[in-house]
C-alpha positions in Angstrom: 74.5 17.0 -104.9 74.9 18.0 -101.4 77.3 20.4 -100.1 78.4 20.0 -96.3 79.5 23.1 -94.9 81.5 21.8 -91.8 83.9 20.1 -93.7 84.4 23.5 -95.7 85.3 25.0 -92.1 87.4 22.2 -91.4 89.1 22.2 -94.5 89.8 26.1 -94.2 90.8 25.8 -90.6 93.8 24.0 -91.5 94.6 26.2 -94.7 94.6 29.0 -92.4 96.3 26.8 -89.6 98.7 26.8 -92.4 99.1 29.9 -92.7 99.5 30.9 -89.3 102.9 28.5 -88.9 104.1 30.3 -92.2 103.7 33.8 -91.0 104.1 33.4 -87.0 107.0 30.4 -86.4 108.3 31.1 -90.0 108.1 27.6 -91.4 108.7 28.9 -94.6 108.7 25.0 -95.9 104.4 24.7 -95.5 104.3 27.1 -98.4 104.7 24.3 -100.7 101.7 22.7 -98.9 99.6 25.3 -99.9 99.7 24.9 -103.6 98.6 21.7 -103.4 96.1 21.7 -100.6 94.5 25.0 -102.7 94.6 23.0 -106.0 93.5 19.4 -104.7 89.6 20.5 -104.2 89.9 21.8 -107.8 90.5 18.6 -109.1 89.3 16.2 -106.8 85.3 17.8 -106.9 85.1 17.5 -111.2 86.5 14.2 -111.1 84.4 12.8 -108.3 81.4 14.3 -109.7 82.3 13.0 -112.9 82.6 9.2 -112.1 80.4 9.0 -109.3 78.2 8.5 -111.8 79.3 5.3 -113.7 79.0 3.5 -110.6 76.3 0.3 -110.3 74.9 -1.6 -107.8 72.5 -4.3 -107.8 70.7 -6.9 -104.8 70.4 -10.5 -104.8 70.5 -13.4 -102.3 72.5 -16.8 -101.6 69.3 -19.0 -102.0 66.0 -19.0 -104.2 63.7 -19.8 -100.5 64.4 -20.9 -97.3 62.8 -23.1 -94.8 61.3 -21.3 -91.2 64.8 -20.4 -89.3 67.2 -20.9 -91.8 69.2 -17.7 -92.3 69.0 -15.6 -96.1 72.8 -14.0 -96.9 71.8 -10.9 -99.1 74.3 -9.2 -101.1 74.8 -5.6 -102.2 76.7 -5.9 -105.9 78.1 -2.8 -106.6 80.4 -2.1 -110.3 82.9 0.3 -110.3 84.7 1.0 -113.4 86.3 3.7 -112.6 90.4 4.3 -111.9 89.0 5.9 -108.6 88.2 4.5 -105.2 84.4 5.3 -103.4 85.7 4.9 -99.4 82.8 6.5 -98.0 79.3 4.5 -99.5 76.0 4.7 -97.4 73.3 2.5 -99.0 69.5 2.9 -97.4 67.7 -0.3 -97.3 65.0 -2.1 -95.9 64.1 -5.5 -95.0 61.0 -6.7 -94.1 57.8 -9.5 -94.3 54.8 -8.9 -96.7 52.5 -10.0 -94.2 53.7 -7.7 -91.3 54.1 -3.9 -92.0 57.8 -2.5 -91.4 59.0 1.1 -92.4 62.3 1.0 -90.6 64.9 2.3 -92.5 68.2 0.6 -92.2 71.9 1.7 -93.4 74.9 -0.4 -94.9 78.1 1.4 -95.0 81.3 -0.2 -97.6 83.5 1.3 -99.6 84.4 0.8 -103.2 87.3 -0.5 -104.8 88.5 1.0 -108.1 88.2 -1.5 -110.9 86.4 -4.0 -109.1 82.8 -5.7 -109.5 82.4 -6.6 -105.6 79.6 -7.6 -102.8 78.7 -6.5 -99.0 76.9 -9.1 -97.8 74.4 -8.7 -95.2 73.4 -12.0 -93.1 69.4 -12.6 -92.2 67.9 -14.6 -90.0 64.1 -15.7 -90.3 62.1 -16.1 -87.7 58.4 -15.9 -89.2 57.0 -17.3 -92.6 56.4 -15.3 -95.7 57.6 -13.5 -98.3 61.3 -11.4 -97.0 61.9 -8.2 -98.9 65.9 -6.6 -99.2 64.8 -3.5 -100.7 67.2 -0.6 -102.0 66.4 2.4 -101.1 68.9 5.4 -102.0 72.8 5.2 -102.2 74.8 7.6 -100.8 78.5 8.4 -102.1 80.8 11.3 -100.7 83.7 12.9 -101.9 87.1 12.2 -101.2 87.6 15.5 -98.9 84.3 15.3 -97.7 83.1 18.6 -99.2 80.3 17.2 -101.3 78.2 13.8 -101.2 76.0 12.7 -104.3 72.6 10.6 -103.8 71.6 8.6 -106.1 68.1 6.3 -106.2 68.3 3.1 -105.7 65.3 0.8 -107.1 66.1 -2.7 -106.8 64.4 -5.6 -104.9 65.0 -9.1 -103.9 62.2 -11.1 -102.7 62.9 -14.5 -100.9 60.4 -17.1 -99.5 60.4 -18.2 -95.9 58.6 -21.8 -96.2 57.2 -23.9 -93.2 60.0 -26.3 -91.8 59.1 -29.5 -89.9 55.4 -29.8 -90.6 53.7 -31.9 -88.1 51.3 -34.9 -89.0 47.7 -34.7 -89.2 45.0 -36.7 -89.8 43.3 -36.0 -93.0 39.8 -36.6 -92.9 38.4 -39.5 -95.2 36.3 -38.3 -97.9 34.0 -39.3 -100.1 34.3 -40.1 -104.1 31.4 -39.6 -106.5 32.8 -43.1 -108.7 33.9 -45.5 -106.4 37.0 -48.0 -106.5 37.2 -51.9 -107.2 39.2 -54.8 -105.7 41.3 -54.9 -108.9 42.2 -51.4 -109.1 42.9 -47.8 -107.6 44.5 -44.8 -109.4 47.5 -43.5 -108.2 45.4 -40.4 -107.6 42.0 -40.1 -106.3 38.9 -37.9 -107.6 36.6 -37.4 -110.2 37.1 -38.9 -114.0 35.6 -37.7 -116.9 34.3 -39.6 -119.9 37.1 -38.0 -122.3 39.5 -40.2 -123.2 43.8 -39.1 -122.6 45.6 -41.9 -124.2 45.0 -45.5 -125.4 47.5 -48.1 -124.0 48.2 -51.6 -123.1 45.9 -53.4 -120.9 47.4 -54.2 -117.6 46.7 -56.6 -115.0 43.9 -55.0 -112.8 42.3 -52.7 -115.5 38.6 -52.5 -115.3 36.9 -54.4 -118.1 34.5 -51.1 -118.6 38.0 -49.4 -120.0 39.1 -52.1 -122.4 38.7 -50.4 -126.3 36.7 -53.7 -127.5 37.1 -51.7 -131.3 40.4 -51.4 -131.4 41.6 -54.5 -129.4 39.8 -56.4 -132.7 41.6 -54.4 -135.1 45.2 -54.6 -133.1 44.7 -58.3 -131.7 45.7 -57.3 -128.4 43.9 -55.6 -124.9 43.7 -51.4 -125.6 42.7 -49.5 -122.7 40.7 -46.3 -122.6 42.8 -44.1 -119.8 40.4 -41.4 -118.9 40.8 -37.5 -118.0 40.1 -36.1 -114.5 37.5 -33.3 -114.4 38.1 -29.9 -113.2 36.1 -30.2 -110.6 38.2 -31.9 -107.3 36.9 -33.8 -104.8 38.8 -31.6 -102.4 39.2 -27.3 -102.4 41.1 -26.5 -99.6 40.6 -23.1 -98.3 43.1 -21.3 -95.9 41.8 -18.4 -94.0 44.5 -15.7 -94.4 43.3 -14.3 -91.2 45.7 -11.6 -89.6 46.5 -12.5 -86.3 46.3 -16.6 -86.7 48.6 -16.7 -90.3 51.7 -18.1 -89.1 49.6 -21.3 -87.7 47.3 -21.3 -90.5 50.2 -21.7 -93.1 51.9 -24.6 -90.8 48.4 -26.0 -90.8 47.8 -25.9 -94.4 51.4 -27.1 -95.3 51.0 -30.3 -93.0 47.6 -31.2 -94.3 48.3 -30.7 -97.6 51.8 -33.2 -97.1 49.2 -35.8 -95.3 46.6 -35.8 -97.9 49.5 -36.1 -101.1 50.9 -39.4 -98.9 47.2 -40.7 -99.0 47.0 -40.1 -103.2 44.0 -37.6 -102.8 44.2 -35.0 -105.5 42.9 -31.7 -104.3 43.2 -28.2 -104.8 44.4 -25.2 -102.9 42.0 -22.0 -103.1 43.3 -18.9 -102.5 41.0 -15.8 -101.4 42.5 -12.5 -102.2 40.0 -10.1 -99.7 41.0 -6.6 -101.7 39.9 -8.2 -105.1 37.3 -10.3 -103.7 38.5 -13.2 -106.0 39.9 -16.6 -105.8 43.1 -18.3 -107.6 43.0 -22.1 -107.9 46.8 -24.5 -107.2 46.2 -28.4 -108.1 48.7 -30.2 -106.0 50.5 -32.7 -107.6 54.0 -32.3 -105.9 56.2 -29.9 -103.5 57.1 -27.8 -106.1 53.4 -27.1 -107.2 52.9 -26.7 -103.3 55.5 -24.1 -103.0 54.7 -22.5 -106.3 50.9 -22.1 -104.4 52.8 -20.4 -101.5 54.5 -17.4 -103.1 51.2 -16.6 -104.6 50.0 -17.0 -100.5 52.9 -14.6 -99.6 51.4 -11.6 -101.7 48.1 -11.5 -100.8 46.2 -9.4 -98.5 45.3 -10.5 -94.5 42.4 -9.7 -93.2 40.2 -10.1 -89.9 37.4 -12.4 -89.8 38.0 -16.4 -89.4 35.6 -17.9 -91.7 35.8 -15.1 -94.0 37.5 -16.8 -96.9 34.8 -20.1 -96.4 32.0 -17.9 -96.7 32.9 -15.7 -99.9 33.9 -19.6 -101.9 30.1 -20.0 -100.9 28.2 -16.5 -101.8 30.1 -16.5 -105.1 29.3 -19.7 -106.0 32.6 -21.4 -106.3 33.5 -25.1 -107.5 30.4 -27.5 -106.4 33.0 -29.8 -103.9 34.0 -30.5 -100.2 35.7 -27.8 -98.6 38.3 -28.5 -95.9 38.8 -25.2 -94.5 42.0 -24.3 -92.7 42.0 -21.6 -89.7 45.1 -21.6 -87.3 45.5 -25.2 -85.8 42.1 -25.9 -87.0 40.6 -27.9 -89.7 36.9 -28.7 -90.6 35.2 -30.6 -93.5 32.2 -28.7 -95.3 29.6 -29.7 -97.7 27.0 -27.0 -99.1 28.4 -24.8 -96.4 27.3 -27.6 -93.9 30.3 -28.8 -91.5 30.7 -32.0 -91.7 31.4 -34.1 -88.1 34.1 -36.2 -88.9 34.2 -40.2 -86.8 
């Protein structure tokens, strides 16, 4: 609780202003004000006090993500169940980027309605990807006369993901497959197969003779084909540097290669070098969502300053035997064994 003296002064400047029209000009009539105006901080004080602290308030947001530009409504939800009114509210909050350090402190000023479950809103616009942070701070609630004000910690946090918008095309370079494709027949997405089997179905026009069950199609009287598993291993990592000062074009980069090589059917995967733990998280894209998904992981890692940093820790630690397409800023390149491979 936190006492502020001035508005004791103020308050007994007019008691004795009071007084002073009493005594002097003989307005004998202010007498009755004084009862009251002596009684009311008695009374007022215990009860704010007292309910001040059944108030809550929680953060949220008007959308799950947003795309680069778009604008994020937060909302402040406070809970008052109390008879009384809060008029005078300060909450201290912050908004920022994960990738780009901001300490400001920033202040939101409402007032409470008694009985009410209500929201300030508080409108964002985005300018730069990543993760934005509303973060709640400390609330601030003062008395009804002004005399004392009560601060009270405020802990939540809303997180919301700014995504790249309007990804331009690139072209994705060509690459090469370890079991190579037919006349008859081309999965719907490229890379590796293993020799377990996934399912037994139907034969279908264009199947590979080499799949065909010959056991079972005797047994069934009718064409059973083998429909193999994909290894683990891709025939495409992609590896983003998350370098400091290029990570707004690197992300853009990343987002529109990765869109150009799901049109094409190549399945790949999206590595992910966290430089403070020196280890790597792995994203098979199959669809936007799993592409998002992979970019709110992005969002919370560290940068760092070195562009080929990323490329050459996959390589010392001995990561997934595969191509590499590396992604720096507008820059893509194609490696093998840590050899670049000149594309055309």
């Amino acid at each position: 609780m936190k006492i502020h003296i001035w508005s004791i002064i103020r308050y007994l400047f007019v008691f004795i202003l009071i007084i002073f029209f009493v005594l002097v000009f003989k307005q004998n009539y202010l007498v009755f004000l004084l009862f009251p105006y002596v009684l009311l901080p008695a009374g007022l004080i215990p009860a704010f006090l007292i309910n001040v602290k059944n108030i809550k308030v929680s953060g949220g947001a008007n959308v799950g993500s947003v795309d680069s530009g778009g604008n994020i409504v937060f909302y402040l939800e406070y809970d008052n169940p109390t008879y009384l009114p809060f008029l005078k509210c300060k909450l201290t909050f912050g908004v920022s980027n994960r990738f780009f350090e901001n300490n400001n402190k920033n202040y939101l000023h409402f007032n409470m309605f008694p009985k009410r479950k209500d929201r300030v809103f508080l409108n964002i616009a985005t300018s730069k990807l990543g993760m934005v942070v509303f973060e709640g701070q400390e609330l601030e609630v003062t008395g009804y006369l002004g005399i004392v004000s009560v601060k009270q910690p405020v802990t939540f946090e809303v997180q919301v993901p700014v995504f790249p918008s309007d990804a331009g095309k690139l072209d994705a370079p060509e690459l090469p497959y370890s079991e190579g494709y037919d006349e008859y027949s081309e999965p719907d997405l490229k890379g590796n197969l293993s020799s377990d089997i996934k399912e037994i179905r139907e034969y279908r026009p264009g199947d590979r003779l080499a799949r065909i069950h010959w056991k079972l199609s005797a047994k069934t009287d009718s064409l059973e084909v083998k429909e193999m598993e994909r290894t683990s291993v891709m025939s495409l990592i992609v590896v983003p540097e998350l370098e400091r000062s290029a990570i707004e074009h690197t992300i853009k980069t990343l987002d529109a290669i990765s869109r150009e090589l799901a049109a094409k059917g190549e399945r790949f995967e999206i590595c992910l070098f966290n430089a403070k733990a020196c280890d790597f998280g792995y994203y098979t894209i199959d669809n936007e969502e799993m592409l998002y998904d992979c970019y709110r992981n992005l969002f919370f890692l560290p940068l760092y300053d070195g562009a080929d940093s990323a490329r050459e820790a996959y390589y010392a630690s001995k990561q997934k035997s595969s191509l590499v397409l590396s992604v720096y800023g507008d820059e893509i390149r194609l490696y093998e064994d840590n050899l670049e491979i000149q594309q055309g």
